[in-house]
N, C-alpha and C positions, 0 to 999 in steps of 0.2 A: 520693966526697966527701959527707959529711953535712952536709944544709943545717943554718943555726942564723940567726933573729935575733938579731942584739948589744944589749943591753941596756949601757946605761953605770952608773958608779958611783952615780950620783948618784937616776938611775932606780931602780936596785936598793935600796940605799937606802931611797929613799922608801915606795916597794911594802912591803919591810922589815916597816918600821915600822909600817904600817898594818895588816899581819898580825898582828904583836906584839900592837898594841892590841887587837883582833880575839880574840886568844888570852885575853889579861888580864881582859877584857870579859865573858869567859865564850859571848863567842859562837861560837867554834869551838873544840868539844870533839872531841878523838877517841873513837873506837868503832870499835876495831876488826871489829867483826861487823857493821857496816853498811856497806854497798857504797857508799851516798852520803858517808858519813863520810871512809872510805878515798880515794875520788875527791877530794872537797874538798881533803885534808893533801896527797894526789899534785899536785895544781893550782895549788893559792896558790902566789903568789910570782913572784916576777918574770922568772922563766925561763921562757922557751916553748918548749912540748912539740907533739908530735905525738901523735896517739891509741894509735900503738904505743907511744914514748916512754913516754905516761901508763898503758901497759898492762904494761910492763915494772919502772918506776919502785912501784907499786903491789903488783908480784911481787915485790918487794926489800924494800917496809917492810912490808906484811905475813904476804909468804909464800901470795899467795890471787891465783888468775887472772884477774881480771874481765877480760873481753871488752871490744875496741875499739866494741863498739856498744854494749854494756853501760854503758862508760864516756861514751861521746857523748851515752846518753839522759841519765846522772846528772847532765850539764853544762847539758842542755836544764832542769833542772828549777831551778838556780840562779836564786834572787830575790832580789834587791840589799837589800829593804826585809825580807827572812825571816831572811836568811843573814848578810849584814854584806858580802858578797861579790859581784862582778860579774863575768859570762866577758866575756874578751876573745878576739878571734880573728881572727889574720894568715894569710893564706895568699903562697904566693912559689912562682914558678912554675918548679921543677927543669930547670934546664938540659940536662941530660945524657938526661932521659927528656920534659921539657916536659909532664910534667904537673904539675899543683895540687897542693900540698902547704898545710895548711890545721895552724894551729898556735894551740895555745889556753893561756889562765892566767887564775889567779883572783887578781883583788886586791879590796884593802879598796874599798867602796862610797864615794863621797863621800857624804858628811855634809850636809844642807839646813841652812845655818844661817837662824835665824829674822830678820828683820831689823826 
């Protein structure tokens, strides 16, 4: 059985959107020949991966292996105030093996509005 967080309509959605703006904005461009670039587009969005998942997912869009530790540092290097972007990350504890399964996404940063 594959673990998975449920994300709801309304959640996806929103995340969505905030990517979209994110895209529109100019601030999340792809490159494919940058491994952080790649990482990024594999990330965002409101589905939550696993480091394989995002190691897989990554071999899919751009045809290029990057390594699950490869891809864990490019998450560490995520800056909400750089990128537009923030990591989030659930872990849930695998019943069947009972170990920690640790699950990450990129969404849009909140916005500081001035007041």
């Amino acid at each position: 059985m594959k673990l998975s967080i449920y994300v709801d309509e309304f959640e996806r959605a929103d995340i969505n959107d905030g990517i979209r703006s994110l895209i529109r904005s100019g601030y999340l461009k792809e490159n494919e020949s940058s491994q952080f670039s790649r990482v990024l587009h594999a990330a965002a969005g409101p589905t939550w991966r696993t480091l394989r998942d995002l190691e897989l997912l990554v071999l899919q869009m751009y045809g290029v292996a990057d390594t699950q530790a490869a891809i864990s540092a490019r998450l560490r290097e995520v800056k909400p105030e750089i990128h537009g972007l923030k990591k989030e990350r659930r872990y849930i504890k695998d019943p069947e093996t009972l170990k920690i399964v640790h699950f990450y996404r990129l969404v849009a940063a909140e916005k500081e509005t001035a007041e």
